[in-house]
N, C-alpha and C positions, 0 to 999 in steps of 0.2 A: 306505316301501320301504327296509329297512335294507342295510348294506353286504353279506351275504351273499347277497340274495336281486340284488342289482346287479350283483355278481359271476357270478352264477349265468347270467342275463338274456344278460350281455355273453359268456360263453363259446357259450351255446348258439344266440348268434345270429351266432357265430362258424360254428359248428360246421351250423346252419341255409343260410350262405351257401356253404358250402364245397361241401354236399349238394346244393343245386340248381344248382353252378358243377358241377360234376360229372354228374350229371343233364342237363342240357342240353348240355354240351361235349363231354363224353369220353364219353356213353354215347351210344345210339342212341335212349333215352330222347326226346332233343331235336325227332327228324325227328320222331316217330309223329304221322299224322293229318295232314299237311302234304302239299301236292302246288303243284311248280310249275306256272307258267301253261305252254301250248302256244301255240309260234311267240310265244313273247315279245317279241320285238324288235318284231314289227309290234305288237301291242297296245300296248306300253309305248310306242311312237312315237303313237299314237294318243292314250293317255291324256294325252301329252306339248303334244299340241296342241289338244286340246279340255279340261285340266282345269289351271287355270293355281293355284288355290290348295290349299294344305294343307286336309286338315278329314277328318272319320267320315263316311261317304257310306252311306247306303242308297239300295237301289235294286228295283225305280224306283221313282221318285218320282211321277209324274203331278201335279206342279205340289200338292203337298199341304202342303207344306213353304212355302211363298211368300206365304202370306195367302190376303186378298183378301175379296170377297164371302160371304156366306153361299151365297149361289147358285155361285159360283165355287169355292168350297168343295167342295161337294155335286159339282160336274162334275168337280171333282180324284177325288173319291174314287172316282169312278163310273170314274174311268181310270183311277185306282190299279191297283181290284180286276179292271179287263179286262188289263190289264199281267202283275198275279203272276200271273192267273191263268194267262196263254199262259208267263210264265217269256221271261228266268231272274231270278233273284233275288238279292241279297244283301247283305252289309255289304263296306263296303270304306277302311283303313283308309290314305292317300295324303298322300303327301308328295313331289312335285316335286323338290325339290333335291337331291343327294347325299350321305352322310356315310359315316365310319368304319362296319364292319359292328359292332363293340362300343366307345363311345366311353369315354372317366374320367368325364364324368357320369354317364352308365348304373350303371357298376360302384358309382359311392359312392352313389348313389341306390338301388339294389338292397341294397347292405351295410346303410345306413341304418334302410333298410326291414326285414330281416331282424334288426336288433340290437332296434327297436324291438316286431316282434312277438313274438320270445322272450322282449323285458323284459315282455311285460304277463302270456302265457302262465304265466311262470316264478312272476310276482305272484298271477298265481290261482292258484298252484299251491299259493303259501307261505301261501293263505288258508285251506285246508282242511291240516290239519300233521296231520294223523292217516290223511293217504292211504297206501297200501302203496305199496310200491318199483314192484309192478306196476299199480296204482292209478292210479301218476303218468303213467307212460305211456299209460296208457290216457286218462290225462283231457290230452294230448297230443295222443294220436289224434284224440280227437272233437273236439276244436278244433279242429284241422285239416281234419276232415273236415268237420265242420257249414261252417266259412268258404268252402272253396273251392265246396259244396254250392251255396253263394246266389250264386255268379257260372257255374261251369264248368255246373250244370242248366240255371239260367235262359238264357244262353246255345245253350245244345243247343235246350233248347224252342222259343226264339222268334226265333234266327239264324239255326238249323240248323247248327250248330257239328258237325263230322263226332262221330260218338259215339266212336268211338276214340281221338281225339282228346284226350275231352271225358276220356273214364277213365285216358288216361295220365296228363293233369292233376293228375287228382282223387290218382292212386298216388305222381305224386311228392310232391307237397304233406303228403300225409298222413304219408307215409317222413318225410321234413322235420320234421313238428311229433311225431312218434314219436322223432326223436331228441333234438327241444327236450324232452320230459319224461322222456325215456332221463337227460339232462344233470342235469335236477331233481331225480330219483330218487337219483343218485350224490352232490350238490354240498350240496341242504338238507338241514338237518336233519329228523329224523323228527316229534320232538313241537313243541309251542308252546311250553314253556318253551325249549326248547335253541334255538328261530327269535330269540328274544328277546333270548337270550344272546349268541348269532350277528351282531345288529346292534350289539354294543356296540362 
């Protein structure tokens, strides 16, 4: 990975964070598919004294989760599926304590995160050098599109992730990695000799 294409990596995961800091903050982007809980205070007083630790909770559970027996097994499951089936159901992701609504971990962990997938994107990018200006974008797009595919579908399918939800996702995400090969397009060179030349 030469210094032109590290360059490249490091602005457009600049430019990747900025997109989804934008995206989630300042647009309306953020809310879509989101709904608070009703009479919150009494549930969350609730959850407050019957759920003492942190953890990804589905539910219900019907003791399926816990071991046990082969036979004990078999009677979880058999209350599993009389549970979903009266409803309600879900995932639920909990945490007891209180914090910051956006902490300085969050944000370096998020920036982190975004420097590192523009650097790989931008790397496949400088692996084909004979892509068009509109090429790179596109092979942008589908990377972005294929990744968030294998979390925001699988999700919808088998959480029930609201689908609205699930497509604003998929729209920002893909914006995002359409501007990481927007950055490519502009920053690498076009052929393979001139990438070569680029990393001297």
């Amino acid at each position: 990975m030469n210094g032109r294409v590290v360059l490249t990596g490091l602005v457009a995961g600049v430019v990747l964070f900025v997109w989804l800091s934008i995206a989630h903050g300042a647009l309306p982007l953020g809310k879509v598919g989101l709904k608070e809980i009703p009479n919150e205070d009494a549930v969350m007083s609730s959850m407050k004294s019957n759920m003492a630790e942190p953890g990804f909770y589905y539910f219900p559970g019907g003791g399926m989760l816990s071991g046990g027996t082969p036979a004990q097994q078999k009677a979880a499951e058999e209350l599993y599926k009389k549970k979903i089936g009266a409803g309600p159901w879900g995932i639920l992701v909990y945490h007891p304590d209180g914090t910051a609504p956006i902490t300085p971990r969050q944000l370096g962990v998020e920036f982190c995160a975004n420097i590192v997938e523009a650097l790989l994107v931008v790397w496949l990018i400088s692996l084909a050098p004979g892509l068009s200006f509109m090429g790179r974008i596109c092979f942008g797009a589908t990377v972005g599109l294929v990744g968030t595919m294998m979390t925001s579908l699988s999700y919808w399918n088998w959480y029930g992730f609201p689908a609205l939800y699930s497509l604003n996702y998929l729209f920002i995400q893909v914006v995002g990695f359409v501007l990481v090969g927007l950055v490519a397009a502009f920053m690498l060179p076009r052929h393979a000799k001139d990438m070569i030349g680029a990393g001297k």
